[in-house]
PyMOL Python script that loads the backbone (N, CA, C, O; Angstrom):
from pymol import cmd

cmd.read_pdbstr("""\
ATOM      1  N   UNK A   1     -77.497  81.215 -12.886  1.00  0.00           N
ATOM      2  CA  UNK A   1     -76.853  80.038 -13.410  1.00  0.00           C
ATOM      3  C   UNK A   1     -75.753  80.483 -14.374  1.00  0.00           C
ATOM      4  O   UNK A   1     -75.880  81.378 -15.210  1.00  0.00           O
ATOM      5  N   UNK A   2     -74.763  79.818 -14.177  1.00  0.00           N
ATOM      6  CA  UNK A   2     -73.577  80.364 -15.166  1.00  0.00           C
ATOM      7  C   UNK A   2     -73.111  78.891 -15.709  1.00  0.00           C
ATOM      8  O   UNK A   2     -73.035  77.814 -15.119  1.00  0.00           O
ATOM      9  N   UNK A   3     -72.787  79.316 -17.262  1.00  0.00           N
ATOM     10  CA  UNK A   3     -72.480  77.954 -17.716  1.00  0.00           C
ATOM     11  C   UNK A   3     -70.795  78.311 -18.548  1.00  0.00           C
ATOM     12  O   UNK A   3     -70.305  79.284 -19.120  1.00  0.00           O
ATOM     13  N   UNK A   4     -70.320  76.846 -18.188  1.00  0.00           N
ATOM     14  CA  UNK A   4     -68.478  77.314 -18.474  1.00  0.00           C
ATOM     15  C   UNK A   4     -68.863  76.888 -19.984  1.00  0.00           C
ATOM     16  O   UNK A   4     -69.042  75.694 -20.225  1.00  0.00           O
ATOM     17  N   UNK A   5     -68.981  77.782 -20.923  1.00  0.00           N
ATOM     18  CA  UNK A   5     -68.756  77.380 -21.949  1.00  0.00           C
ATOM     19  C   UNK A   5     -67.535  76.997 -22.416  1.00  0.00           C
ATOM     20  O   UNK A   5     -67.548  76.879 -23.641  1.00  0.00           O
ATOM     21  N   UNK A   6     -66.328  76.722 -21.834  1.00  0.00           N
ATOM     22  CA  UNK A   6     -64.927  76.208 -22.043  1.00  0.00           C
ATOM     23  C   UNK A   6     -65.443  74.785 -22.124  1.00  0.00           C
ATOM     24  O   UNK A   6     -65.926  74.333 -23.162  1.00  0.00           O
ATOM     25  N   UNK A   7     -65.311  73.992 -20.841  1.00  0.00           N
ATOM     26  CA  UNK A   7     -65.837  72.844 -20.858  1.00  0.00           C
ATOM     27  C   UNK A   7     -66.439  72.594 -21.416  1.00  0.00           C
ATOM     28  O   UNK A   7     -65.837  71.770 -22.105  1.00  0.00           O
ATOM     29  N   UNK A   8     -67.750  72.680 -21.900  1.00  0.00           N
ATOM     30  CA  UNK A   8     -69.048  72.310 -22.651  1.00  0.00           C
ATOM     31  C   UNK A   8     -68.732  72.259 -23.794  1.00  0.00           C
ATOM     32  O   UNK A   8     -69.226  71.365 -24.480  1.00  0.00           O
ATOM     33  N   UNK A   9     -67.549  73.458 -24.547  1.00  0.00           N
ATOM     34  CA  UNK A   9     -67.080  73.027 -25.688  1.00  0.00           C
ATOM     35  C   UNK A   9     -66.045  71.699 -26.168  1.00  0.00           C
ATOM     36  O   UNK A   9     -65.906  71.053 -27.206  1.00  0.00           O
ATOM     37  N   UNK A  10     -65.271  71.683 -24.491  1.00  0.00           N
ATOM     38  CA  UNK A  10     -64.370  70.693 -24.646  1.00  0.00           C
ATOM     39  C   UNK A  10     -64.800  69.448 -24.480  1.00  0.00           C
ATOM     40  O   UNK A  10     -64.013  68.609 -24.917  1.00  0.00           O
ATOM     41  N   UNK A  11     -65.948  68.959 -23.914  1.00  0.00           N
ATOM     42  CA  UNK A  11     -66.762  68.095 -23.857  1.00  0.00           C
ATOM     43  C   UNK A  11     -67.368  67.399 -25.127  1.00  0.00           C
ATOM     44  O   UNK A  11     -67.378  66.221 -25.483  1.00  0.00           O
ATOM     45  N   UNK A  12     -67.877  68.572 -25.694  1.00  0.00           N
ATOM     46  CA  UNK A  12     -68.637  68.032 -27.124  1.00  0.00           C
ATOM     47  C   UNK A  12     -67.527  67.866 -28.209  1.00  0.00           C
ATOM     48  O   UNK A  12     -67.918  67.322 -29.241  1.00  0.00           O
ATOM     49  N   UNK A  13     -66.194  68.240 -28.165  1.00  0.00           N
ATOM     50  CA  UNK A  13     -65.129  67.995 -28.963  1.00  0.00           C
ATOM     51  C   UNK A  13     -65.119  66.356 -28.375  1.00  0.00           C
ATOM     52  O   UNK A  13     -65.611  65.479 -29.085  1.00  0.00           O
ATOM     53  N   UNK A  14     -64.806  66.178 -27.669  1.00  0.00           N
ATOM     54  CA  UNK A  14     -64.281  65.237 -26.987  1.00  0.00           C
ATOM     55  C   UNK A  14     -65.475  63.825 -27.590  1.00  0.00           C
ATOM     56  O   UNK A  14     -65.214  62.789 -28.202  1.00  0.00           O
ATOM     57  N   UNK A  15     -66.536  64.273 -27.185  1.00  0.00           N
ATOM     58  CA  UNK A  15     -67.377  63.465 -27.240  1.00  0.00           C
ATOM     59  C   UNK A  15     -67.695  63.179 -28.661  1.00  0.00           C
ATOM     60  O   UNK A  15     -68.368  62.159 -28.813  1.00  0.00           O
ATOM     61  N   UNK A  16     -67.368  63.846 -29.772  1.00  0.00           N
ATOM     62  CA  UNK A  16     -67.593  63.906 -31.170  1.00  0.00           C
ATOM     63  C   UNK A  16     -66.379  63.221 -31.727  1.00  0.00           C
ATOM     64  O   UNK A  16     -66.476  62.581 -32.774  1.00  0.00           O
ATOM     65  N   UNK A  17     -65.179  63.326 -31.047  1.00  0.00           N
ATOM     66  CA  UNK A  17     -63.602  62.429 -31.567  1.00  0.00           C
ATOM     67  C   UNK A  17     -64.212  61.362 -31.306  1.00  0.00           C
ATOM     68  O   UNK A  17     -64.441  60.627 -32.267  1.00  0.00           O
ATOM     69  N   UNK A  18     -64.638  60.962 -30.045  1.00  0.00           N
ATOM     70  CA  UNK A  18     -64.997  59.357 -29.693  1.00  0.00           C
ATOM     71  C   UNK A  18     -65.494  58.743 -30.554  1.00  0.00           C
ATOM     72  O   UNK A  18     -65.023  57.760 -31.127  1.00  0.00           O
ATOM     73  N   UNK A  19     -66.945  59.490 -30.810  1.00  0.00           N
ATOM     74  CA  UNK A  19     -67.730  58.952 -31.756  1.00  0.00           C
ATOM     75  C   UNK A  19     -67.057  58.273 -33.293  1.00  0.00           C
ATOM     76  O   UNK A  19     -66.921  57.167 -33.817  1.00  0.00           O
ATOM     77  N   UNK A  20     -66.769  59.661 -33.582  1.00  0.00           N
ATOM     78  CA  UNK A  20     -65.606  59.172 -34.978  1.00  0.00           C
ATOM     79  C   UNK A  20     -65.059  58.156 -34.785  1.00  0.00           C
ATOM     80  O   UNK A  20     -65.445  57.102 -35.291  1.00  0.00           O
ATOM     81  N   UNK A  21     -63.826  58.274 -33.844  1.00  0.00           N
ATOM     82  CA  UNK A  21     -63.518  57.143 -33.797  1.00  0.00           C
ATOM     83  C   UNK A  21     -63.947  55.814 -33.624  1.00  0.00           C
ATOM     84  O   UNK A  21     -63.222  55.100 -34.316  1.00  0.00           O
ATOM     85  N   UNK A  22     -64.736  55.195 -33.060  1.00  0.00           N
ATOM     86  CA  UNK A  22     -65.707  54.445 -32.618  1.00  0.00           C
ATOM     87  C   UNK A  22     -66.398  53.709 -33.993  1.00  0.00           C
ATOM     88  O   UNK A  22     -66.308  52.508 -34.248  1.00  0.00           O
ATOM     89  N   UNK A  23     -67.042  54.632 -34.735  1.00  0.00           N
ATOM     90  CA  UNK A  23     -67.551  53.954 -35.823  1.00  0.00           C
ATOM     91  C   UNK A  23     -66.615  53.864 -36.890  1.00  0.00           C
ATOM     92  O   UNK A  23     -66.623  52.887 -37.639  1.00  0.00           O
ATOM     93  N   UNK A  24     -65.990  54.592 -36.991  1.00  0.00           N
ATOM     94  CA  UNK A  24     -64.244  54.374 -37.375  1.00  0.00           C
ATOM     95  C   UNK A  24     -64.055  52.963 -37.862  1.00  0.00           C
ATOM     96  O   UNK A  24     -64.243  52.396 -38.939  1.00  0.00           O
ATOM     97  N   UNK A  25     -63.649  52.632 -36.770  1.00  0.00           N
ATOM     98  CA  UNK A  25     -63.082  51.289 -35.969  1.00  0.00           C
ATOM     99  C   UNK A  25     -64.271  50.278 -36.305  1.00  0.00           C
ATOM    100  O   UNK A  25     -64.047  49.465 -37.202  1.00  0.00           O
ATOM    101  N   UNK A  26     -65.609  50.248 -35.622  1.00  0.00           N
ATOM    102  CA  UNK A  26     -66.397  49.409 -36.588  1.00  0.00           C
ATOM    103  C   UNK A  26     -66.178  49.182 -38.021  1.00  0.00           C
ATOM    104  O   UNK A  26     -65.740  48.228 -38.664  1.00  0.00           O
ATOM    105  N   UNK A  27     -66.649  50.440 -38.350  1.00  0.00           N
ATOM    106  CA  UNK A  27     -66.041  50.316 -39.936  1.00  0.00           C
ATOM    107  C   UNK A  27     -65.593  49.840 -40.474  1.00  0.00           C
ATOM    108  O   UNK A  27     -65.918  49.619 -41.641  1.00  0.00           O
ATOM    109  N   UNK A  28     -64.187  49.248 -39.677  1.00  0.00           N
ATOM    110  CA  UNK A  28     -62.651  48.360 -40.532  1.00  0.00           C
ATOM    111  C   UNK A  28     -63.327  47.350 -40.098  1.00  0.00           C
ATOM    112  O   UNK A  28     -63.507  46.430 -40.896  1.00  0.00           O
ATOM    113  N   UNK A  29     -63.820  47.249 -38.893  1.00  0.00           N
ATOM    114  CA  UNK A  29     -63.935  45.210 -39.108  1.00  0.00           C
ATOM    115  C   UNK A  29     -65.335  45.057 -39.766  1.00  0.00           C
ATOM    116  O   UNK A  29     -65.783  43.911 -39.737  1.00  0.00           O
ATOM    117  N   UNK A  30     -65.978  45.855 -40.257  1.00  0.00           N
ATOM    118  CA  UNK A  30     -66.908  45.175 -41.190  1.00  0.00           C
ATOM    119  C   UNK A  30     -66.508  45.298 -42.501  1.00  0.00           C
ATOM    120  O   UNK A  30     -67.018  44.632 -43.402  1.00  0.00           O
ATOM    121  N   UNK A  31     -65.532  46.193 -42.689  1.00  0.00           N
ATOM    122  CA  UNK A  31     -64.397  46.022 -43.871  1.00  0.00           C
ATOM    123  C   UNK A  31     -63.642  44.631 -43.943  1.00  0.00           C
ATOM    124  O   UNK A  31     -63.607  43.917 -44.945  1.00  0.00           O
ATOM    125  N   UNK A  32     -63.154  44.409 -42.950  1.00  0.00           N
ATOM    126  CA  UNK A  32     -62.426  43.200 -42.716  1.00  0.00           C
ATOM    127  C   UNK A  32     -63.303  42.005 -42.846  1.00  0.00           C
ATOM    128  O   UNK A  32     -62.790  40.975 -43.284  1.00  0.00           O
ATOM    129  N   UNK A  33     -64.469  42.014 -42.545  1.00  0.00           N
ATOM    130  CA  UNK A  33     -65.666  40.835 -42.713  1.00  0.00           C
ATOM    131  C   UNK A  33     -65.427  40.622 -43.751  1.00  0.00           C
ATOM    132  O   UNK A  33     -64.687  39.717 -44.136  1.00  0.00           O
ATOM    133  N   UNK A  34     -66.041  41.461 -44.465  1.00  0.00           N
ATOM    134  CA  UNK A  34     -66.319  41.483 -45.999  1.00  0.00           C
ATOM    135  C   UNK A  34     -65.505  40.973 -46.823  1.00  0.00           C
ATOM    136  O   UNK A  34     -65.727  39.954 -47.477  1.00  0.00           O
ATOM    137  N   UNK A  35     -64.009  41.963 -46.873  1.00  0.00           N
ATOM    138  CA  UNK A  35     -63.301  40.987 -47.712  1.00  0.00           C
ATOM    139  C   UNK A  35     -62.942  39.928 -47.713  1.00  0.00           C
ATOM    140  O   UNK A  35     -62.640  39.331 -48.746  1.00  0.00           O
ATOM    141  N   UNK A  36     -62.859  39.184 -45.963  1.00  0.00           N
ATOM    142  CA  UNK A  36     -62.902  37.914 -45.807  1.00  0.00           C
ATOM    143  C   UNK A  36     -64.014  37.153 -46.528  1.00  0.00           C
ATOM    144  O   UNK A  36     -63.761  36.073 -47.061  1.00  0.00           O
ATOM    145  N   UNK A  37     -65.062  37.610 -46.555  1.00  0.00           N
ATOM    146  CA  UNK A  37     -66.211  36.549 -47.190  1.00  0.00           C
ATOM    147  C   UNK A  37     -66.141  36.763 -48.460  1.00  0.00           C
ATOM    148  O   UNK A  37     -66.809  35.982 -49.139  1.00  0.00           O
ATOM    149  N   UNK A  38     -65.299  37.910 -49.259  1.00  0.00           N
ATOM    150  CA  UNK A  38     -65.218  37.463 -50.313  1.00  0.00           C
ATOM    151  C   UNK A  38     -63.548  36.906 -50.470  1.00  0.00           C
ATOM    152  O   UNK A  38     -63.239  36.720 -51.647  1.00  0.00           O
ATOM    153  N   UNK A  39     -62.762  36.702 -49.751  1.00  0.00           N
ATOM    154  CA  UNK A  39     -61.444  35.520 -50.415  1.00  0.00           C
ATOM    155  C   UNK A  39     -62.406  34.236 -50.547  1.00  0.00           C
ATOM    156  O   UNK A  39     -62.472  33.629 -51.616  1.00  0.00           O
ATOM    157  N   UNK A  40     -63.290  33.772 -49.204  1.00  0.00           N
ATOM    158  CA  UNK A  40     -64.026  32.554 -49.362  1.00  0.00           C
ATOM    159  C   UNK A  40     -64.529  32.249 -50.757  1.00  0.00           C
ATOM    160  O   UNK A  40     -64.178  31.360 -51.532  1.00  0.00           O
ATOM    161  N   UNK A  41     -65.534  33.305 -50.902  1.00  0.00           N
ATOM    162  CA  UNK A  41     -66.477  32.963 -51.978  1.00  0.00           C
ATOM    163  C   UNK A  41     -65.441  32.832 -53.156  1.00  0.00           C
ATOM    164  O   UNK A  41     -65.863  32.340 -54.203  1.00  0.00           O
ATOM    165  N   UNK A  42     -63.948  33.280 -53.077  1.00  0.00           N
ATOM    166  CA  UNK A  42     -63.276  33.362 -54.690  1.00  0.00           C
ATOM    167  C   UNK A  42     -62.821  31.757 -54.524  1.00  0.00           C
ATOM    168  O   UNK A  42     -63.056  30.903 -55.379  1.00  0.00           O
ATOM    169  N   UNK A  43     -62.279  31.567 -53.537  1.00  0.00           N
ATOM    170  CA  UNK A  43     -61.258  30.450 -53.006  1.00  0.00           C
ATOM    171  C   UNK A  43     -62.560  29.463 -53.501  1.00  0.00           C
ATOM    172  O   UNK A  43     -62.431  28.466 -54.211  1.00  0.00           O
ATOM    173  N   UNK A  44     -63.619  29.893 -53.047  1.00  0.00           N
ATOM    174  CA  UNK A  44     -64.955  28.017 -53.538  1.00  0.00           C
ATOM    175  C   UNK A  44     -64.972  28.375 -55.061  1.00  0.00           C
ATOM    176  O   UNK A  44     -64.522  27.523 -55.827  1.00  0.00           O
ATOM    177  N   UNK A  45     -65.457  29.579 -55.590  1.00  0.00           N
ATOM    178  CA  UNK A  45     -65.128  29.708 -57.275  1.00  0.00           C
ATOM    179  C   UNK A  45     -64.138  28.452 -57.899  1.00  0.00           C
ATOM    180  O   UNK A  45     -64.573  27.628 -58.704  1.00  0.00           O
ATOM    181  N   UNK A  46     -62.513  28.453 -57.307  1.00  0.00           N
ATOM    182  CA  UNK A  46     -61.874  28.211 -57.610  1.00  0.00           C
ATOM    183  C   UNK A  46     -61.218  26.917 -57.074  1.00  0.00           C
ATOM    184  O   UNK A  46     -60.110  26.465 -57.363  1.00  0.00           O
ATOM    185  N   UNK A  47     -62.232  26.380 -56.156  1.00  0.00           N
ATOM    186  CA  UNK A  47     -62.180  24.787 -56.265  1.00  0.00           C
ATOM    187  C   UNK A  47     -61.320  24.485 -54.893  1.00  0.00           C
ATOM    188  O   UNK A  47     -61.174  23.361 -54.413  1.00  0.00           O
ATOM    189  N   UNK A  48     -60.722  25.836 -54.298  1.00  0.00           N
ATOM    190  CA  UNK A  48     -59.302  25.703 -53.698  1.00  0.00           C
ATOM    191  C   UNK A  48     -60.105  25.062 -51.855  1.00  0.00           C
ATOM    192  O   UNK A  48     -59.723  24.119 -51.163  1.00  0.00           O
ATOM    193  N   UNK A  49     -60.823  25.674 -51.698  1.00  0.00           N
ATOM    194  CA  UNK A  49     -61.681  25.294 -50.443  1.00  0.00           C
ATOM    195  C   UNK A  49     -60.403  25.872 -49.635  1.00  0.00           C
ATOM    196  O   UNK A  49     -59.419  26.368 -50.183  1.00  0.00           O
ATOM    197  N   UNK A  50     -60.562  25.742 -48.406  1.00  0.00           N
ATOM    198  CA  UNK A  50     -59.892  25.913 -47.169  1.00  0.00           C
ATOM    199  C   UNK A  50     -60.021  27.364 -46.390  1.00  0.00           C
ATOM    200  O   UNK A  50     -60.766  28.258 -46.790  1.00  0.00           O
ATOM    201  N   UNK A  51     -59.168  27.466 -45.200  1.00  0.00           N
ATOM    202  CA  UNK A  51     -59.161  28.979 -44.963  1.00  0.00           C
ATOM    203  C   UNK A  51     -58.879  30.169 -45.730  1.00  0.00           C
ATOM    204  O   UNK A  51     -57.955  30.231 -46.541  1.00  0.00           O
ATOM    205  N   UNK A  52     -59.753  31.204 -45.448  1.00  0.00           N
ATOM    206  CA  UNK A  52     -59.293  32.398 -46.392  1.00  0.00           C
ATOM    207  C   UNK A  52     -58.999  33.627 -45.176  1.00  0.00           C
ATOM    208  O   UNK A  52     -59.818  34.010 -44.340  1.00  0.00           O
ATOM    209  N   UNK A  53     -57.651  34.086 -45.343  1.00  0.00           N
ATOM    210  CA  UNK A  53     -57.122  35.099 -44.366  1.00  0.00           C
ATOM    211  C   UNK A  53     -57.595  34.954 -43.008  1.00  0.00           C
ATOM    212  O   UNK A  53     -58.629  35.618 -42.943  1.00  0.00           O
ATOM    213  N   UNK A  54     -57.392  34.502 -42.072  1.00  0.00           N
ATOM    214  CA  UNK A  54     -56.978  34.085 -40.948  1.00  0.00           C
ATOM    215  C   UNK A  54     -57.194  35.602 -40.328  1.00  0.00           C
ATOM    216  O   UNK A  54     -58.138  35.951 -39.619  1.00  0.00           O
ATOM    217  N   UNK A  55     -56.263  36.287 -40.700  1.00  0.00           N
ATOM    218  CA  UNK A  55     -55.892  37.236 -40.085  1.00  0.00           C
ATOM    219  C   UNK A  55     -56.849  38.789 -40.308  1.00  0.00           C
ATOM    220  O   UNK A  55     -56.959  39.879 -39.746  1.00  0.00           O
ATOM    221  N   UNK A  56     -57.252  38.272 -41.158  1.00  0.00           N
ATOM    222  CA  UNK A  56     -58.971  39.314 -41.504  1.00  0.00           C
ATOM    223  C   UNK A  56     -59.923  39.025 -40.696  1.00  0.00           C
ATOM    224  O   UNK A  56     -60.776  39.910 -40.645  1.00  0.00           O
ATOM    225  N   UNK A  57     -60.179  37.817 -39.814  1.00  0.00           N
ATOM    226  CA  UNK A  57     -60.576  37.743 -39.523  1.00  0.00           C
ATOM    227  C   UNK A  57     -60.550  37.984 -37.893  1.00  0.00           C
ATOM    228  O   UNK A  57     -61.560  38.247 -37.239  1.00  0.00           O
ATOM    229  N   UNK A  58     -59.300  37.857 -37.379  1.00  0.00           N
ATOM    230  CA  UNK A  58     -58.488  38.172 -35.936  1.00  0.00           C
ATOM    231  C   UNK A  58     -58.565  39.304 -36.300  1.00  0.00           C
ATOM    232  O   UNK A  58     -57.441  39.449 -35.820  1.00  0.00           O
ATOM    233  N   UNK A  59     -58.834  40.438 -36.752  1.00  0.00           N
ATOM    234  CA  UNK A  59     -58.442  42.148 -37.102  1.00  0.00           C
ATOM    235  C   UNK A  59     -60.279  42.400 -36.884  1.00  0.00           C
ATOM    236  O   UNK A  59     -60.709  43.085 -35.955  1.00  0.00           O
ATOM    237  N   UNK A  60     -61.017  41.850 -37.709  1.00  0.00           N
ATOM    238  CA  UNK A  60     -62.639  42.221 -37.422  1.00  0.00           C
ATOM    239  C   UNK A  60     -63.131  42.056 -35.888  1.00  0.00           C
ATOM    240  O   UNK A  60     -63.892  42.802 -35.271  1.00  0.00           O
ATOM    241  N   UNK A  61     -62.485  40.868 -35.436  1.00  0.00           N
ATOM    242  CA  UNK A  61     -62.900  40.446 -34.049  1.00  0.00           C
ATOM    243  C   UNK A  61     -62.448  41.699 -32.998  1.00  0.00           C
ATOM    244  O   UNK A  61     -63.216  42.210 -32.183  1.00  0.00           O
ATOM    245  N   UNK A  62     -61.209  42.028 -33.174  1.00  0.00           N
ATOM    246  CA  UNK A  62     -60.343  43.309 -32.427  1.00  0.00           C
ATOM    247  C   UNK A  62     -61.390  44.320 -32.695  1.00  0.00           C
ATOM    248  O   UNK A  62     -62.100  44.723 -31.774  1.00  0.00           O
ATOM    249  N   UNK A  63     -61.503  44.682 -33.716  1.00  0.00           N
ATOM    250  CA  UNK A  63     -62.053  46.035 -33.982  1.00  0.00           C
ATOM    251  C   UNK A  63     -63.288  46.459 -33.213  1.00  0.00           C
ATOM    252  O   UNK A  63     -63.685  47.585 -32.914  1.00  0.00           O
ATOM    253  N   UNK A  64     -64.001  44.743 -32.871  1.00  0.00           N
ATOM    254  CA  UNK A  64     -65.508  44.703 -32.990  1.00  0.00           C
ATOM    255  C   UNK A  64     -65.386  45.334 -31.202  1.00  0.00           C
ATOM    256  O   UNK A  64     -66.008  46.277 -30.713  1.00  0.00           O
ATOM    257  N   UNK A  65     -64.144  44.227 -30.386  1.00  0.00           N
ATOM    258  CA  UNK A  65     -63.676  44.168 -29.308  1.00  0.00           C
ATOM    259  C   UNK A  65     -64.063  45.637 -28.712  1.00  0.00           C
ATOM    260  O   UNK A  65     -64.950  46.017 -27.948  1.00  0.00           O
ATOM    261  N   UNK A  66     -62.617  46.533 -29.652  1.00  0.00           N
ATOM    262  CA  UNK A  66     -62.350  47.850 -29.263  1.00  0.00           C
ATOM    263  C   UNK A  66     -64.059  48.776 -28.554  1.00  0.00           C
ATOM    264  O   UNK A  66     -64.342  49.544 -27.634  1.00  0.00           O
ATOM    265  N   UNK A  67     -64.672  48.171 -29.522  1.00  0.00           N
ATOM    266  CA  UNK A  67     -65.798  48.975 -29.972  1.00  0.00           C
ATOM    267  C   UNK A  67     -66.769  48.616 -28.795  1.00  0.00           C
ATOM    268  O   UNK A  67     -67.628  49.473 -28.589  1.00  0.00           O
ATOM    269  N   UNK A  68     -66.792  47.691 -28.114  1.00  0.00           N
ATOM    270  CA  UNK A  68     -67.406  46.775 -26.882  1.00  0.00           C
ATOM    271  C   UNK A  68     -66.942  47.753 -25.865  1.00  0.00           C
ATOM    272  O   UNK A  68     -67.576  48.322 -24.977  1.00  0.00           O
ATOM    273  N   UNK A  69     -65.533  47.824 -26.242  1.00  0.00           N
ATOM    274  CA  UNK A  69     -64.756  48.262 -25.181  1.00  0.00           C
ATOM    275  C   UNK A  69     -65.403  49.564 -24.497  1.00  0.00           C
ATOM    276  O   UNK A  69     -65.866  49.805 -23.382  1.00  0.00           O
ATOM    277  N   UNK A  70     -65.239  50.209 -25.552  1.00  0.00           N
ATOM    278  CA  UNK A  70     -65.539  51.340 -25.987  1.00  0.00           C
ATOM    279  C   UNK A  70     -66.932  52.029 -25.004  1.00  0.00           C
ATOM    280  O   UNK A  70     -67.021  52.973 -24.218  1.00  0.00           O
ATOM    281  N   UNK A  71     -67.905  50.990 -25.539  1.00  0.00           N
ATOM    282  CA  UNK A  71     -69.167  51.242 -25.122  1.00  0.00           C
ATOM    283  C   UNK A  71     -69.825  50.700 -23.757  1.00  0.00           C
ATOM    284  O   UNK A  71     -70.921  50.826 -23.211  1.00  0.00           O
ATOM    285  N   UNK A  72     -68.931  50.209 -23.549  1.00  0.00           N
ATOM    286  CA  UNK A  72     -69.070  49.495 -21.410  1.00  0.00           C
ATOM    287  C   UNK A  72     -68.195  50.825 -21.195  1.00  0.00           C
ATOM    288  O   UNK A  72     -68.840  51.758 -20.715  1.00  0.00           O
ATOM    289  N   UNK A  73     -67.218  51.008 -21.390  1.00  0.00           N
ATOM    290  CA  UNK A  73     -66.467  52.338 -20.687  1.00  0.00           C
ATOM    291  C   UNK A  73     -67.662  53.582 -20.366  1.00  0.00           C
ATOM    292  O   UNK A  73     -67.888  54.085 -19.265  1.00  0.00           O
ATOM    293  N   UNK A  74     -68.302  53.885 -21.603  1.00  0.00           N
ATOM    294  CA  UNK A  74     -69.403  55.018 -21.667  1.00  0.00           C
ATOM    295  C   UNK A  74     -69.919  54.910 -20.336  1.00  0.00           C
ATOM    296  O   UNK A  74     -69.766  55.589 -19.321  1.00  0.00           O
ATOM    297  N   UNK A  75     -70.869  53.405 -20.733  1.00  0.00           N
ATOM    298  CA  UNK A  75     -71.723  52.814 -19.439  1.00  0.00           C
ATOM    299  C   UNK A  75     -71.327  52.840 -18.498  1.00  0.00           C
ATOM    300  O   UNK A  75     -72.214  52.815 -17.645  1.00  0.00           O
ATOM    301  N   UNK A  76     -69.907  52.902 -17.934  1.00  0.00           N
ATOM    302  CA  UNK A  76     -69.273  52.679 -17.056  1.00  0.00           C
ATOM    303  C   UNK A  76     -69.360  54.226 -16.358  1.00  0.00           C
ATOM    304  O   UNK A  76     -69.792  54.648 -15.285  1.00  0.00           O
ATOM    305  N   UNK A  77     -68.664  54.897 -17.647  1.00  0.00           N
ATOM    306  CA  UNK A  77     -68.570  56.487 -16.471  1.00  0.00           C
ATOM    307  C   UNK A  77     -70.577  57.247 -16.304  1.00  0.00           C
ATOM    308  O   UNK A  77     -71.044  58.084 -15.531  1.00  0.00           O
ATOM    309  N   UNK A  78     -71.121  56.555 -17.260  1.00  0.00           N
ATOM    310  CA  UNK A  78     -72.702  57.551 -17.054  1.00  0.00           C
ATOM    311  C   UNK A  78     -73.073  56.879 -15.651  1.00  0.00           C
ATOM    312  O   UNK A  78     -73.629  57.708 -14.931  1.00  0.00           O
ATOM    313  N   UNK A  79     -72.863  55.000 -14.741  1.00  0.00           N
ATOM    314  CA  UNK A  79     -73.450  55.329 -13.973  1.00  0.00           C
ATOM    315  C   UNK A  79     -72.639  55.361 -13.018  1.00  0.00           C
ATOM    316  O   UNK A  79     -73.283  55.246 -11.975  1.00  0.00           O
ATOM    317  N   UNK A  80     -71.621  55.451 -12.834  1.00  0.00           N
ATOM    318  CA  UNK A  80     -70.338  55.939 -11.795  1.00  0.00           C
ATOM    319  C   UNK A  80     -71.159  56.818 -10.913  1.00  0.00           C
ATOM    320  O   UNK A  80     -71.960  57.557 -11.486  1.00  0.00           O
ATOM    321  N   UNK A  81     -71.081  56.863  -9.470  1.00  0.00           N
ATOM    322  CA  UNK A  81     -71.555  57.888  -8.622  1.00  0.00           C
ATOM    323  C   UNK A  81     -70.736  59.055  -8.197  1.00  0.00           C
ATOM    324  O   UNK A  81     -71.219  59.910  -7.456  1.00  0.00           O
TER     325      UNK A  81
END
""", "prot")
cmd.dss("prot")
cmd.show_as("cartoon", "prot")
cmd.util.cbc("prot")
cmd.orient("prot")
């Protein structure tokens, strides 16, 4: 048995960027949650009510997306024949 340790290294590089990246990217949109729920909570403090950042919230949804994306692709190539 001979094993290409080229590949196997380039594999586990590969597979370790993903990862990073991946929770990365989670990361920001539960970053993005957050500070959204706190403009809310300042905005009711302050009597003002209404939407708080719009767009914190379209950025968490993406991120969450990517990350979906992300993880059907996996699924996708492990059961590929």
């Amino acid at each position: 048995m001979h094993i290409k340790w080229n590949a196997l290294a380039q594999t586990a590089g590969f597979s370790f960027g993903i990862t990073v990246t991946v929770v990365a990217v989670f990361a920001l949109g539960i970053l993005a949650l957050s500070r959204r729920e706190a403009a809310l909570s300042a905005r009711e403090g302050d009597g003002a009510g209404g939407a708080a950042k719009p767009a914190l919230l379209a950025g968490a949804y993406a991120c969450f997306a990517l990350c979906a994306a992300a993880v059907v692709y996996g699924l996708v190539l492990i059961a590929a024949p």
